[in-house]
C-alpha positions as CSV (number, residue, x, y, z in Angstrom):
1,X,-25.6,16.2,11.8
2,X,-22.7,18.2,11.2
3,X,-21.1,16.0,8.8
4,X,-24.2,15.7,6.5
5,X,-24.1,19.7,6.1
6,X,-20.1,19.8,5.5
7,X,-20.2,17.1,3.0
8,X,-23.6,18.6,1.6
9,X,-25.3,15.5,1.0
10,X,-28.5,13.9,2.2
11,X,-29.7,11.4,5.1
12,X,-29.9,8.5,2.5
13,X,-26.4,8.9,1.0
14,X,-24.6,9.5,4.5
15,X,-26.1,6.5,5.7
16,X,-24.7,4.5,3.1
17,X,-21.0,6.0,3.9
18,X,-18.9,4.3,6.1
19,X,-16.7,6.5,9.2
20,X,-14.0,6.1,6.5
21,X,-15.6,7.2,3.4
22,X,-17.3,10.2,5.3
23,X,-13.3,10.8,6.4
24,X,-12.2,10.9,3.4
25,X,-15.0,13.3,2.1
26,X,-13.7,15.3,4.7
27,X,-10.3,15.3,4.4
28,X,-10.7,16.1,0.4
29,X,-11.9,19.8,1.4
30,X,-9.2,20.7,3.8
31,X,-6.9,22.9,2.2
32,X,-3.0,22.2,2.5
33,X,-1.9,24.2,6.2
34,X,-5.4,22.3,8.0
35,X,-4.2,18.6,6.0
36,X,-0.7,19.0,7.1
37,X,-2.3,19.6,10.6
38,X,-4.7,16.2,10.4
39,X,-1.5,14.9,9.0
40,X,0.4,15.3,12.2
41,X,-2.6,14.0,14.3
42,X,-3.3,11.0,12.4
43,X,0.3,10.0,12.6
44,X,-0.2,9.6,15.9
45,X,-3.2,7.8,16.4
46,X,-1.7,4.6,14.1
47,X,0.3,2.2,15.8
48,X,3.8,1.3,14.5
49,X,4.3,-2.4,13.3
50,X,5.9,-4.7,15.5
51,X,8.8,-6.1,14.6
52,X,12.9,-6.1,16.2
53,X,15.6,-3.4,15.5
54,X,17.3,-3.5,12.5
55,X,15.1,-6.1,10.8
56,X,14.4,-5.9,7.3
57,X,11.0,-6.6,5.4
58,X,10.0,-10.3,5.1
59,X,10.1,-9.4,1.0
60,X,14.0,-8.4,0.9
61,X,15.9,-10.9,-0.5
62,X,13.0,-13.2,-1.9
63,X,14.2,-12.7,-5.2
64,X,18.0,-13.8,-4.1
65,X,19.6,-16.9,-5.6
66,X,22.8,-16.8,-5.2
67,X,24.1,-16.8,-8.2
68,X,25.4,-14.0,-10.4
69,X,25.2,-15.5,-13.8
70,X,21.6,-15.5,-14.2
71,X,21.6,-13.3,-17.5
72,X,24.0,-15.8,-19.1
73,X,22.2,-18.8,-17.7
74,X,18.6,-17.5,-19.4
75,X,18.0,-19.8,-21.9
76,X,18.9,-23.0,-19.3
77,X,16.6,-21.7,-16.9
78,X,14.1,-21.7,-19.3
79,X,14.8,-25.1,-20.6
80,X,14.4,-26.0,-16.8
81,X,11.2,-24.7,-15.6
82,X,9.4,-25.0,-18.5
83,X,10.7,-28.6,-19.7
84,X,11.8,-27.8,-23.4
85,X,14.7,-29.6,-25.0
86,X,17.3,-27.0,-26.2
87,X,16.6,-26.4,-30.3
88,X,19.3,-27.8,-32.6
């Protein structure tokens, strides 16, 4: 097999190597002009995610509350969530 003799490794070990790993192996002694060539290819083969024009990321925003004092409100949000009664 091809692949055994470019990787240099034996039967037992390539068998043990998934289409991904052996990939990889691969990919690791290409130099930079044949990776940027792969590059392009691969580009090409994965599909683009699915979702409409113009919307963002599920994650954007999840850290929004509203409200812009949140430095200033630290020590009551503490008290909040973790249910301690402010010292004296």
């Amino acid at each position: 097999m091809r692949v055994r003799r470019l990787l240099g490794i034996g039967w037992g070990r390539l068998a043990l190597m998934t289409a991904r790993d052996r990939l990889h192996a691969l990919v690791d002694q290409l130099d930079d002009a044949a990776a940027e060539q792969l590059l392009a290819t691969a580009v090409g083969m994965v599909p683009m995610p699915r979702s409409a024009p113009g919307q963002l990321p599920a994650f954007v925003g999840a850290f929004a509350s509203g409200r812009t004092d949140v430095s200033e409100r630290a020590e009551e949000i503490l008290r909040d969530e973790l249910g301690s009664t402010p010292d004296p």
